[in-house]
C-alpha positions in Angstrom: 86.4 210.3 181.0 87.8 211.4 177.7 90.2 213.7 179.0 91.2 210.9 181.1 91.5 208.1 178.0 93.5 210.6 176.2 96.1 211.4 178.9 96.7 207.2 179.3 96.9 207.4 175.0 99.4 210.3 175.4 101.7 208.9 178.5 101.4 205.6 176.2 102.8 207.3 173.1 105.2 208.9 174.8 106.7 206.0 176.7 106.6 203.8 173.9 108.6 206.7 171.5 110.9 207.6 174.7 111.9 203.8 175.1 112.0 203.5 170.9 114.6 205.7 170.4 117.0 204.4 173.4 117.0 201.2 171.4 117.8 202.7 167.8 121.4 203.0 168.0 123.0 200.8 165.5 126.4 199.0 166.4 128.8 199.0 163.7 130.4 195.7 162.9 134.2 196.0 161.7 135.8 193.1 160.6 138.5 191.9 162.6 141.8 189.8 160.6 144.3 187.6 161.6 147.1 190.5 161.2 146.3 193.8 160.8 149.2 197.0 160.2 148.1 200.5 161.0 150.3 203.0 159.6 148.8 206.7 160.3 148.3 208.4 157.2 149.1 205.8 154.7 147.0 203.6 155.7 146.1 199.4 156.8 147.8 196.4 156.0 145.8 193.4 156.9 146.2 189.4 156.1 144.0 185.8 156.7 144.8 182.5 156.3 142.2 181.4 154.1 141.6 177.3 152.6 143.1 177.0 149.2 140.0 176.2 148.1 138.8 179.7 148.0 141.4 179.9 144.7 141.9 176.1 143.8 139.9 173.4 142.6 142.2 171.2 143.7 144.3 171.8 147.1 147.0 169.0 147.3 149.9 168.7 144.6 150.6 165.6 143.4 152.4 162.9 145.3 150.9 164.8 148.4 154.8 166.4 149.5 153.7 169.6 149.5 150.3 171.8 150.1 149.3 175.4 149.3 148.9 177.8 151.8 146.5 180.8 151.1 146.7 184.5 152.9 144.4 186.9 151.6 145.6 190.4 151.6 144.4 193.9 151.8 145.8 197.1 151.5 143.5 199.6 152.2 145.2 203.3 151.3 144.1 206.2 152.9 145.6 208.7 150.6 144.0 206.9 147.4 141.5 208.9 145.8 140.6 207.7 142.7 140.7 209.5 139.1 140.4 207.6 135.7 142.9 210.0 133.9 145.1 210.0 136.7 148.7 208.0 135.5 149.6 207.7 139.4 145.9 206.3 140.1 146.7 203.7 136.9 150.2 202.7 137.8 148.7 202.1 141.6 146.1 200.0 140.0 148.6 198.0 138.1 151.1 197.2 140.6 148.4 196.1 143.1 147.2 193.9 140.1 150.3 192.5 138.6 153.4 193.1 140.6 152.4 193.5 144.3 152.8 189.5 144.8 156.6 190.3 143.4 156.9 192.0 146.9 155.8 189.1 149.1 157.7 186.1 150.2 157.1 183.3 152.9 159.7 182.1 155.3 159.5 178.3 156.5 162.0 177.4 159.1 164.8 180.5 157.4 164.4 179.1 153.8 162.3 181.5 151.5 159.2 181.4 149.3 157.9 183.5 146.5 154.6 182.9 145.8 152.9 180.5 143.1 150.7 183.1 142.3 147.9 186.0 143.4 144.5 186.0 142.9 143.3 189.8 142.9 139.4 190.0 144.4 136.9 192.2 143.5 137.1 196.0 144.7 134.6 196.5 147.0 135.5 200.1 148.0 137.9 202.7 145.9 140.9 202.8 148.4 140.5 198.7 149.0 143.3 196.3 146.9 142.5 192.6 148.4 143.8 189.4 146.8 144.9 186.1 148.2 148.4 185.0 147.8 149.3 181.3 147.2 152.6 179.5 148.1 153.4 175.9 148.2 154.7 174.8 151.1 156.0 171.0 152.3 152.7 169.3 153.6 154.1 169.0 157.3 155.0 172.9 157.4 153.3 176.4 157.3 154.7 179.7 156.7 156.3 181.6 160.1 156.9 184.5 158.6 155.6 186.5 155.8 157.6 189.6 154.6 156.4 192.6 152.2 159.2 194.9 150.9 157.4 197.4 149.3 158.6 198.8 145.9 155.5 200.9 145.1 154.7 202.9 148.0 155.7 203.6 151.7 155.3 200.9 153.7 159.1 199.7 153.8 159.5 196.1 154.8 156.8 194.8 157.1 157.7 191.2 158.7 154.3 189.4 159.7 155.3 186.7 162.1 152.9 184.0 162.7 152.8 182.6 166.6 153.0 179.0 166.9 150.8 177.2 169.2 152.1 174.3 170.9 149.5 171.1 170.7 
């Protein structure tokens, strides 16, 4: 009778362990963005609309003629490996920070944009820049293009045209 109690204790165990580990694979989640640029060994490019009030307290101009429009943007670089006495590693850091948002513009119906300005985010990982741009734009109108030239890095020019959905 014990021998027999401990086989059913053993099968148990064993079916319970067996059917355990089927279930213990994890999914990983990747975020998935509005745009996203893949350029094999340099890296991804990726962008979100986003509500100005992510950046702004308040999201209308005056008069209510005009509106802000928000992307946020990442670079993620897969060459970047970071080193605090490095002067490339520094001068990266810097032109993400300050004069990245030089390299973006917005296009409304063939006339141009520059942003207002660019609100850099917290790093979350080393090869990560993310910020959101900000452009004003008249109230009835959003950006159908956004272009990035570049002047840092590799990526050339890289036109992001938006699809518009008929209502």
């Amino acid at each position: 009778m014990m021998k027999c109690n401990s086989f059913f204790l053993i099968m148990a165990v064993l079916f319970m362990t067996t059917n355990a580990c089927k279930h213990t694979k994890q999914k990983v989640l990747t975020q998935q963005h509005q745009v996203e640029i893949h350029n094999p060994g340099l890296g991804m490019i990726y962008i979100d609309k986003v509500p100005a009030q992510m950046v702004m307290s308040e999201a209308d101009t005056s008069e209510g003629i005009t509106k802000f429009c928000c992307y946020q943007v990442g670079i993620i670089d897969s060459g970047f490996v970071a080193k605090a006495t490095d002067k490339k590693t520094l001068e990266l850091g810097k032109y993400y920070q300050y004069d990245m948002q030089k390299d973006w513009f917005a296009m409304i119906n063939g006339d141009s944009l520059l942003p207002v300005f660019f609100q850099p985010k917290t790093r979350k990982n080393a090869n990560c820049f993310e910020g959101i741009l900000v452009f004003e734009t008249p109230k009835e109108k959003d950006p159908d293009t956004l272009v990035y030239k570049d002047s840092f890095g590799q990526w050339g020019t890289q036109n992001i045209i938006f699809k518009k959905v008929n209502k």
